[in-house]
C-alpha positions as CSV (number, residue, x, y, z in Angstrom):
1,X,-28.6,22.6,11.9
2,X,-27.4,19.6,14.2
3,X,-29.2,17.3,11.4
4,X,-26.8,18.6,8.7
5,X,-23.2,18.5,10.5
6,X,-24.7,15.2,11.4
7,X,-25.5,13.9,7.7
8,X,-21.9,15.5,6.8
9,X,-19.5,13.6,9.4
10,X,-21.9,10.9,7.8
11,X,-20.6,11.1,4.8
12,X,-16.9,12.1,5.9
13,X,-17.2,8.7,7.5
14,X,-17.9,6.8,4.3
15,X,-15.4,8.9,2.6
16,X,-12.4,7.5,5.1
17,X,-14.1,3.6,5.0
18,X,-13.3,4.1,1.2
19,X,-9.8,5.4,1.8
20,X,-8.9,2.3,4.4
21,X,-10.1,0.1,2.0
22,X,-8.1,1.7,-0.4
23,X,-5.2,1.1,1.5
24,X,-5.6,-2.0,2.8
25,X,-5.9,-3.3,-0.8
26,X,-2.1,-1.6,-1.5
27,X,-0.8,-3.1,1.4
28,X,-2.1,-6.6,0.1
29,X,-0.5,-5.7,-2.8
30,X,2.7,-5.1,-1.5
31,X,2.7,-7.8,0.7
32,X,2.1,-10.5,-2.1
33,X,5.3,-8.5,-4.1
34,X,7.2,-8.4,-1.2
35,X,6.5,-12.3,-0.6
36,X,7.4,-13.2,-4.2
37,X,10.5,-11.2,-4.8
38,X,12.0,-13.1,-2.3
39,X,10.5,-16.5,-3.5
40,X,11.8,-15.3,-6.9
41,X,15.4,-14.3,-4.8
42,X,15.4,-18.1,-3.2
43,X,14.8,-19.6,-7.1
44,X,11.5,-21.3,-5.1
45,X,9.5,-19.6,-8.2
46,X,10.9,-19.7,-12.0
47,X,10.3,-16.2,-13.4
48,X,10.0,-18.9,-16.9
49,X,6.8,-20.2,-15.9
50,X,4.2,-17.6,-17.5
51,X,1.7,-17.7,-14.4
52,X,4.5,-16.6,-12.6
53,X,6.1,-14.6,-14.8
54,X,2.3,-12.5,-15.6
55,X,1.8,-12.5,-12.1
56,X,5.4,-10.8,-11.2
57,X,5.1,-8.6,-14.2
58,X,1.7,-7.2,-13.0
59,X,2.7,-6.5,-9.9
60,X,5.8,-4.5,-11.0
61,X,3.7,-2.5,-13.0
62,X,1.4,-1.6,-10.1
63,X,3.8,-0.6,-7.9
64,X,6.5,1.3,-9.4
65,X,4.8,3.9,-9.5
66,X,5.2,3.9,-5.8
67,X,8.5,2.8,-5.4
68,X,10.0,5.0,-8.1
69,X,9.6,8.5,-6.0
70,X,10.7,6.7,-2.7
71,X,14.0,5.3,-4.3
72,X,14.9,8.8,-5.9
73,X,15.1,10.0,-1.6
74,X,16.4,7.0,-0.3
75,X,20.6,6.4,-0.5
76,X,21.8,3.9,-2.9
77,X,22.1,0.6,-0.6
78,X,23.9,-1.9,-3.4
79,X,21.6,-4.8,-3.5
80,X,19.2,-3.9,-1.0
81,X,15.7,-2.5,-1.7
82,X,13.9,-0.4,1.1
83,X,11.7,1.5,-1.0
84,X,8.4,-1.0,-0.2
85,X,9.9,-1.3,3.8
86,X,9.1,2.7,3.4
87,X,6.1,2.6,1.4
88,X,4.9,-0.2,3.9
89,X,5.2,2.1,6.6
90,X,3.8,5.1,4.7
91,X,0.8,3.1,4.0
92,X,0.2,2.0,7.9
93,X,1.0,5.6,9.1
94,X,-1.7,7.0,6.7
95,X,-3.9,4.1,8.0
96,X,-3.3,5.7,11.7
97,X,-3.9,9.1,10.8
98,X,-6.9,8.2,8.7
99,X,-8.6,6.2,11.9
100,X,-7.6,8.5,14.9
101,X,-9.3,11.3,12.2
102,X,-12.7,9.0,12.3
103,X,-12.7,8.5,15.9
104,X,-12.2,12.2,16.2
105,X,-15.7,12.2,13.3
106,X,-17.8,10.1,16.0
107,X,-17.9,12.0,18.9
């Protein structure tokens, strides 16, 4: 009996490995759009060059679904963007929660 809750909080274990790297593969993500929106803000990268703009456009597409339900909760700001500050922190809280739970697994 001990051998099988052992082999199953094996197995969770693997389970939330898979989900951190999951997530920090998205936060990568949004890191590297969060660092070229602003390059692309400062005119340091040309949205006319097609690495660039292939690059940019890829990203969009991977994260707006993301962004999309954040920004329908969060008030209209003008200019100002906070929907990947919030999914940013979204992403690093379900990192916490996701580690304190495999600490919990190992003892």
């Amino acid at each position: 009996m001990a051998e099988d809750v052992k082999k199953e909080a094996l197995r969770m274990l693997s389970i939330l490995q898979i989900l951190l790297l999951i997530l920090d593969v998205v936060w990568f993500i949004m890191i590297a759009h969060i660092i070229m929106s602003w390059l692309i803000s400062f005119q340091v990268l040309n949205l006319q060059q097609p690495i660039v703009a292939q690059i940019w456009y890829g990203l969009n597409r991977l994260l707006e679904p993301i962004y999309t339900p954040i920004r329908r909760f969060l008030p209209d700001m003008g200019g100002l963007d906070l929907a990947p500050l919030v999914a940013l922190v979204a992403v690093y809280a379900a990192r916490i929660i996701i580690t304190n739970n495999m600490v919990a697994l190992a003892f």
